[in-house]
C-alpha positions as CSV (number, residue, x, y, z in Angstrom):
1,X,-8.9,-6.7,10.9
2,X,-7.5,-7.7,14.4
3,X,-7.3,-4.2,15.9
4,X,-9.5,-1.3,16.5
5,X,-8.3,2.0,17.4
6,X,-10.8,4.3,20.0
7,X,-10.4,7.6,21.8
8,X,-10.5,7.9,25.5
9,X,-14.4,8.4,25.4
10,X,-14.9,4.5,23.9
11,X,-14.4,3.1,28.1
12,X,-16.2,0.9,30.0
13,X,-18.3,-1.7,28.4
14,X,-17.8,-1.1,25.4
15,X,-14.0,-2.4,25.5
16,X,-15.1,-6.4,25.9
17,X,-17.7,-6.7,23.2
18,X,-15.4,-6.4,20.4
19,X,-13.5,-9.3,22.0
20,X,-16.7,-11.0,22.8
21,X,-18.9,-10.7,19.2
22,X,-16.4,-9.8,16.6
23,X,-13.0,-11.3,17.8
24,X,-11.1,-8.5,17.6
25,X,-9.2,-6.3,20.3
26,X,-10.0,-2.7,21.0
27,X,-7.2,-0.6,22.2
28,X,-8.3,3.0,24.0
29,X,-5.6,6.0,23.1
30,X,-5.3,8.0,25.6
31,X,-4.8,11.4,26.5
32,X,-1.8,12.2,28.9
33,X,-3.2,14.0,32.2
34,X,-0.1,16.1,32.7
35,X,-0.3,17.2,29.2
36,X,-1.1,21.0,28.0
37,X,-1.9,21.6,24.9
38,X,-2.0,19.7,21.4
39,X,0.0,16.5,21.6
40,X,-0.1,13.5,19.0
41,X,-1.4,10.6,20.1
42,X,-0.3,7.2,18.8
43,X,-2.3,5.8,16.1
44,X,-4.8,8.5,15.6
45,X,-3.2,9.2,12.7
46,X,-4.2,6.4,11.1
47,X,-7.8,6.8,11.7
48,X,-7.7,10.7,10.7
49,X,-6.5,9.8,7.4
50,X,-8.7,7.4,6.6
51,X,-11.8,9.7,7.3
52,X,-9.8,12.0,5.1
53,X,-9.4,9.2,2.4
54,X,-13.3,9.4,2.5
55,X,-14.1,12.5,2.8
56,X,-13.2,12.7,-0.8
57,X,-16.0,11.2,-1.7
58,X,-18.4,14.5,-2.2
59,X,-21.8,12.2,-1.1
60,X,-20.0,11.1,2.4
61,X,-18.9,14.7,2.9
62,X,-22.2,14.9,4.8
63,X,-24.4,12.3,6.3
64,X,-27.1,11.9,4.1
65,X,-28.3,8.4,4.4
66,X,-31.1,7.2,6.5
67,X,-30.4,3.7,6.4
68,X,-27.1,2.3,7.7
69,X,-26.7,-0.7,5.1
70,X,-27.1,2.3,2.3
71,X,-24.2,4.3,4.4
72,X,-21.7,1.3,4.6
73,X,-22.4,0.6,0.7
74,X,-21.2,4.2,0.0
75,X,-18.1,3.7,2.1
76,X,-17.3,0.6,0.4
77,X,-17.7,2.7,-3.5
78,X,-15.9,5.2,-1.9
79,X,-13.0,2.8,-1.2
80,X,-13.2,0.6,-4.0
81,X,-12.6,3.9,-6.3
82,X,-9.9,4.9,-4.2
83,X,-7.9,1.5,-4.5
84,X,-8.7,1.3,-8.4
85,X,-7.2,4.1,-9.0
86,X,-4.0,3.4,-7.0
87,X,-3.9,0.4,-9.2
88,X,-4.7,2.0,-12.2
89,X,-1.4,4.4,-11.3
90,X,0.9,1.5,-10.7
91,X,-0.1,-0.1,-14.2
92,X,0.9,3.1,-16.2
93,X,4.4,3.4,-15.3
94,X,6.5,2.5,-17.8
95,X,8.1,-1.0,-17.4
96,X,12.0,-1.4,-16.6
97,X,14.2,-2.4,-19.7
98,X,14.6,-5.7,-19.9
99,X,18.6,-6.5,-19.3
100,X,20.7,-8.1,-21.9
101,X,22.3,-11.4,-20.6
C-alpha cells in the first residue's frame, strides 16, 4: 500500500504521520465549496466499496469486538473468503479448446 485515501475531516496532523511511521502518503478528498448538493468525489468510490466488500461479512455488519487485534483478524477472514472465492470462480470455467496446428 503506497496511498491512503481520507475525507476532508482527516486535516491537520494527522496528514504527516503516515509519511513519518508508515511510509505511505495520505491524500485528503475534498469537498468543493461552491458545490450544492450530492457530487462524487474522486476516489471515494473505492473506499465505499470496500466497506461494502465487508459488510458482507454478517459478524462485521456491527462492531462487536472489544479488542482491536480480534477486529483486524475478522477483516482479514472476511477478505481472505472473499478472494477464495473469486479464485474458486475463475478455476471453474471451462478451459478454451486446445487449437489444432
Amino acid at each position: 500500500m503506497a496511498r491512503i485515501w481520507a475525507e476532508g475531516c482527516y486535516t491537520g496532523h494527522l496528514t504527516d504521520w503516515p509519511l513519518q511511521h508508515l511510509g505511505v502518503v495520505l491524500d485528503i478528498v475534498r469537498h468543493s465549496d461552491d458545490a450544492a448538493g450530492f457530487q462524487v468525489l474522486p476516489r471515494r468510490w473505492v473506499v465505499e466499496r470496500s466497506f461494502a466488500w465487508l459488510l458482507r461479512s454478517r459478524r462485521l455488519v456491527r462492531d462487536y469486538e472489544r479488542r482491536t487485534d480480534t477486529s483486524e483478524g475478522v477483516i482479514l477472514w472476511s477478505m481472505t473468503t472473499l478472494m477464495s472465492r473469486r479464485l474458486a470462480a475463475q478455476r471453474q470455467q471451462p478451459p478454451a479448446p486446445a487449437r489444432a496446428a
